[in-house]
PAZAPA-4460 file (N, C-alpha, C; in steps of 0.05 Angstrom, whole numbers, plus 32768, in hexadecimal, padded with zeros to 4 digits):
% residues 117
    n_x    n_y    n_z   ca_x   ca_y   ca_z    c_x    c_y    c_z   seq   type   mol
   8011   7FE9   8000   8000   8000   8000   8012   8019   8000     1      X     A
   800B   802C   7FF2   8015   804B   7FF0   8003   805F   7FFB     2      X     A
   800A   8075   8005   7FFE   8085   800F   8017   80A2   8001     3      X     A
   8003   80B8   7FFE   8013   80DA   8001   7FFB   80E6   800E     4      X     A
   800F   80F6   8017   7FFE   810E   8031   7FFE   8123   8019     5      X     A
   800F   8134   800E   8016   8148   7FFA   7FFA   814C   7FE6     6      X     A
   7FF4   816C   7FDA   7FE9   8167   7FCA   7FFA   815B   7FAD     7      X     A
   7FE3   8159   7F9E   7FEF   814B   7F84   8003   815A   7F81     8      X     A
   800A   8152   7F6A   8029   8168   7F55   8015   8172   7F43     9      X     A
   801F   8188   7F2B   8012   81A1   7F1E   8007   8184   7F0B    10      X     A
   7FF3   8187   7EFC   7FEB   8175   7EE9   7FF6   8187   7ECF    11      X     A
   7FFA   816A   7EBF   800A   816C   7EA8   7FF2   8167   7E92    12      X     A
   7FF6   8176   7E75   7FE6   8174   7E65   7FE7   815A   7E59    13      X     A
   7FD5   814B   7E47   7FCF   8137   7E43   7FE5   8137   7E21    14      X     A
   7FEE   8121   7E1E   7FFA   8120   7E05   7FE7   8127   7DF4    15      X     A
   7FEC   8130   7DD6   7FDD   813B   7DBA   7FC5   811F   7DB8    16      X     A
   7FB1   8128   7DB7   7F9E   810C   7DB0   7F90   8100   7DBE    17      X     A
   7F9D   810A   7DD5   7F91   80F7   7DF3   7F76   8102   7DFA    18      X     A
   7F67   80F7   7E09   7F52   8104   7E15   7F43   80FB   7E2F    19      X     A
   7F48   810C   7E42   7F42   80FB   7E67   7F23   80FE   7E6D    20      X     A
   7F10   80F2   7E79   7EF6   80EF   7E7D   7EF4   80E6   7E95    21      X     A
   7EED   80FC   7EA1   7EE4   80F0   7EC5   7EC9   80EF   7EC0    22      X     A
   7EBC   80D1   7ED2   7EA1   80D5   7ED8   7EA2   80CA   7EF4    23      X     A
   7E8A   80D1   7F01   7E87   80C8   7F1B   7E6B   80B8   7F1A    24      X     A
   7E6B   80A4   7F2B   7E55   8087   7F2D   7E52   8083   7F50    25      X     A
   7E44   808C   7F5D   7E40   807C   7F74   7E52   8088   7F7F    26      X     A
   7E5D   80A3   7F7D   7E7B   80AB   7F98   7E9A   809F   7F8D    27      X     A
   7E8B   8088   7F74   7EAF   8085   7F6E   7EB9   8095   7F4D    28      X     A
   7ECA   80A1   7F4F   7ECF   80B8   7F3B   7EE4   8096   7F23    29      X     A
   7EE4   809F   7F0E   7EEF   808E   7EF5   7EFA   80A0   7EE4    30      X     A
   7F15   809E   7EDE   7F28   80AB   7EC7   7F30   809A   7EB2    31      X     A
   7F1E   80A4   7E95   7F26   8094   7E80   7F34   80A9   7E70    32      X     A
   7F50   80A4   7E67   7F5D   80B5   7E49   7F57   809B   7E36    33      X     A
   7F53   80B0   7E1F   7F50   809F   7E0B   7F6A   80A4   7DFC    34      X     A
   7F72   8095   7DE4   7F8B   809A   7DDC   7F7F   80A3   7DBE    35      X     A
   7F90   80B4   7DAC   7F88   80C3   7D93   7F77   80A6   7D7D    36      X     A
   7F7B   8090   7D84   7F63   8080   7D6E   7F4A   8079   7D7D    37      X     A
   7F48   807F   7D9C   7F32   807F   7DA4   7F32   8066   7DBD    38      X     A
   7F4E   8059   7DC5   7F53   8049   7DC9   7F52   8050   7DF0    39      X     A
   7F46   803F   7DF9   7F50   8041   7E1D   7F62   803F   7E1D    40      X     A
   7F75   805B   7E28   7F93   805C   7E2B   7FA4   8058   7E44    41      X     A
   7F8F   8062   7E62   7F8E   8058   7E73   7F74   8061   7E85    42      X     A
   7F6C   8056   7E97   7F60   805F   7EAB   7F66   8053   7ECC    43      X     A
   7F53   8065   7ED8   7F50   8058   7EF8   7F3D   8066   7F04    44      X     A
   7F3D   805C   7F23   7F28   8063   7F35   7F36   806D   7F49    45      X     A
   7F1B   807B   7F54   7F22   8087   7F77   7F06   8088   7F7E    46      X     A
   7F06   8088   7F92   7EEE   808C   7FAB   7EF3   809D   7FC6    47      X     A
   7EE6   80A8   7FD8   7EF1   80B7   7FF0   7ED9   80A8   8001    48      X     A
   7EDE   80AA   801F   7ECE   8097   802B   7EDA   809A   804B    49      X     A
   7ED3   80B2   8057   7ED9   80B6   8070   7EEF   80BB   8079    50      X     A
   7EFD   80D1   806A   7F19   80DA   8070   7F30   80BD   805C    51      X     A
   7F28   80B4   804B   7F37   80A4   803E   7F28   80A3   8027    52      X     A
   7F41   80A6   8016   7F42   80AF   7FF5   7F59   8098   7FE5    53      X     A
   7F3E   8081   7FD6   7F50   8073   7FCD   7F51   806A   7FA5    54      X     A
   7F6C   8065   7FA7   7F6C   806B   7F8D   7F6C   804B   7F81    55      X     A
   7F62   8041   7F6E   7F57   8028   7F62   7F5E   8024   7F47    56      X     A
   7F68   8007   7F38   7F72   8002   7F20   7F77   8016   7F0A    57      X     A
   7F91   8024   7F1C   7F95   802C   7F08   7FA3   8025   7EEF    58      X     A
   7FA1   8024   7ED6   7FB2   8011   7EC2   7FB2   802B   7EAA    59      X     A
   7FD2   8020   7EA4   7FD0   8033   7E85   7FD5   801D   7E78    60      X     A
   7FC9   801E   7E5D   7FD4   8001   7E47   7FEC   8003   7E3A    61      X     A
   7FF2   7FEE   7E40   8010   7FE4   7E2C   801A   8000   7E1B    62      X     A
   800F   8000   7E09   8012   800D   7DF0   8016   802D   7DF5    63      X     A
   800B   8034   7E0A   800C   804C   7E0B   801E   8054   7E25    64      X     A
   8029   804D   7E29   8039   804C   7E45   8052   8068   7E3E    65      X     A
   805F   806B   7E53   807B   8084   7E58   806A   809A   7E43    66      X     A
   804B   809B   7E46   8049   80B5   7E3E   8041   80CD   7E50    67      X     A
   8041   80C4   7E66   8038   80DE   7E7C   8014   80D7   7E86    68      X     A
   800F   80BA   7E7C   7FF1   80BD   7E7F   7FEB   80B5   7E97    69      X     A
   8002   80A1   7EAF   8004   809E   7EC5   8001   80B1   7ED5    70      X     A
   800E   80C4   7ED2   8013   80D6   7EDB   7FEE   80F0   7ED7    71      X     A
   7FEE   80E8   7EC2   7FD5   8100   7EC1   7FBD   80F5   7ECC    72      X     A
   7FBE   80DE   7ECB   7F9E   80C0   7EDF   7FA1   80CF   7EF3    73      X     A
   7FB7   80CA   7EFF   7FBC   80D3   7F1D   7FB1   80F0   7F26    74      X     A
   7FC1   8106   7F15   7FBC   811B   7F1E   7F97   811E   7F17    75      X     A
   7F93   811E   7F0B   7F6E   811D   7F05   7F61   8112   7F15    76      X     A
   7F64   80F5   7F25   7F5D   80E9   7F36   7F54   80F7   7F4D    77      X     A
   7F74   8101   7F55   7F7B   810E   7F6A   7F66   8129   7F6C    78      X     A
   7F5C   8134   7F54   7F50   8158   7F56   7F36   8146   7F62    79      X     A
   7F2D   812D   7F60   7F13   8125   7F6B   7F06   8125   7F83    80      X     A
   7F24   8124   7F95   7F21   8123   7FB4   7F19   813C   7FBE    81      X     A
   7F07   812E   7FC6   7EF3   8145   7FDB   7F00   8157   7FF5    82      X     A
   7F09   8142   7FFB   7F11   8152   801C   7F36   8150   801A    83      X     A
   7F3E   8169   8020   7F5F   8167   8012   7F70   815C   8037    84      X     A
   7F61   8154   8045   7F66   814A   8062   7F6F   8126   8057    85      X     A
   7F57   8117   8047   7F4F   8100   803E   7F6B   80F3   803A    86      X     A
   7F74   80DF   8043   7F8B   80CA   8044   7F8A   80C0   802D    87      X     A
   7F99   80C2   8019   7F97   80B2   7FFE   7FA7   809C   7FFD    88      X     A
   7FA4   808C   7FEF   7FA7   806B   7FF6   7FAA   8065   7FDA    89      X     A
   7FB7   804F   7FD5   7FB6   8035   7FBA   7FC8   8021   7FC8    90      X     A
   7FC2   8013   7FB7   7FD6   7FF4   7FB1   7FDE   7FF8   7F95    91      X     A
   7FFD   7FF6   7F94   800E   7FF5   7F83   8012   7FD9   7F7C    92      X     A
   801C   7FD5   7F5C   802D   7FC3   7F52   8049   7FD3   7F53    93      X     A
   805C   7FBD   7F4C   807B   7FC4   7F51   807A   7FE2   7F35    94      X     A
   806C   7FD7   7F24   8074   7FEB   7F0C   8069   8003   7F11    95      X     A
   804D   8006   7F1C   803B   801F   7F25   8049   802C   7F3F    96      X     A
   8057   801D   7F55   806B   8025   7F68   8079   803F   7F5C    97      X     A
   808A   8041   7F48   809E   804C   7F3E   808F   8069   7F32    98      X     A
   8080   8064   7F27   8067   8079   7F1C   805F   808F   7F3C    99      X     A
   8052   8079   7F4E   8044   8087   7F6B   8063   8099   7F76   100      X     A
   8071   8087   7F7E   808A   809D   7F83   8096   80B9   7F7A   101      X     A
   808B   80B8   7F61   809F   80C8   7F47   808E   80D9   7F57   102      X     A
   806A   80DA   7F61   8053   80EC   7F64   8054   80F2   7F85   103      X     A
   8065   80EA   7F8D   8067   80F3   7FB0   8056   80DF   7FBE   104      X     A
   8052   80C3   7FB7   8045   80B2   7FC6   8065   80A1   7FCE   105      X     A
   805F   808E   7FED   8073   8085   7FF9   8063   8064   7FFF   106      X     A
   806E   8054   7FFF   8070   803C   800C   8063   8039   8032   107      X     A
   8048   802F   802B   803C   8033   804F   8044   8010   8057   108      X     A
   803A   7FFB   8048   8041   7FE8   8046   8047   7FD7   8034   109      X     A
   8055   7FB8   8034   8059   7FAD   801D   8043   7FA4   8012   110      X     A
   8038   7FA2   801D   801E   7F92   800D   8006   7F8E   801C   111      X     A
   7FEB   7F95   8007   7FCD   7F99   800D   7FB8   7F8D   7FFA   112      X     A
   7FA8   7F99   8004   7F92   7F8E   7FEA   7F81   7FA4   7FF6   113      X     A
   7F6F   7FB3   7FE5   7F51   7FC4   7FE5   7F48   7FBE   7FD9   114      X     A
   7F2F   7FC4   7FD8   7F13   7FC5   7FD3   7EFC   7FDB   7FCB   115      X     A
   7EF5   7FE4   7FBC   7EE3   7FFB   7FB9   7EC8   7FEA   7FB5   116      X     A
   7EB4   7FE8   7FC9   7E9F   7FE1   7FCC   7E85   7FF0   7FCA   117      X     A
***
């Protein structure tokens, strides 16, 4: 599990083509970019839920990867949270680890599992 106290970092514009789409369902917010042929380039989730703000699958695809779109899920995600007190949370893979760090998130434990119910 990862946690940052910090607000986000400045958000970065989306590469030429791209296009980000938040919607919200039930309290949980969803970030889809599409990539210039129309393609899911990446997305993920968050939810907030009593002073905890958590962030959920996030994935960019193969194909579109080292373009900054990690980085832009996140920051978008992040403008969702309601209460800027709210503890934000994920579970990392080793590869998404390296991404959460670059963004001021740290290592709380080695290993978790969540749930957005």
């Amino acid at each position: 599990m990862m946690v940052t106290d910090g607000p986000p970092p400045p958000r970065r514009p989306l590469p030429a083509g791209y296009i980000a789409t938040t919607t919200h369902t039930a309290g949980v917010a969803h970030v889809a970019i599409t990539g210039p042929a129309g393609d899911l380039a990446a997305s993920g989730y968050a939810a907030e839920l009593d002073d905890v703000f958590v962030y959920d699958r996030i994935v960019t695809a193969e194909a579109h990867r080292r373009r900054g779109l990690g980085h832009a899920l996140m920051t978008t995600l992040a403008t969702t949270r309601r209460s800027p007190r709210a503890q934000q949370i994920l579970t990392a893979t080793d590869m998404g680890a390296a991404l959460y760090a670059s963004l001021g998130w740290r290592e709380y434990c080695p290993y978790t599992s969540a749930a957005i119910v």
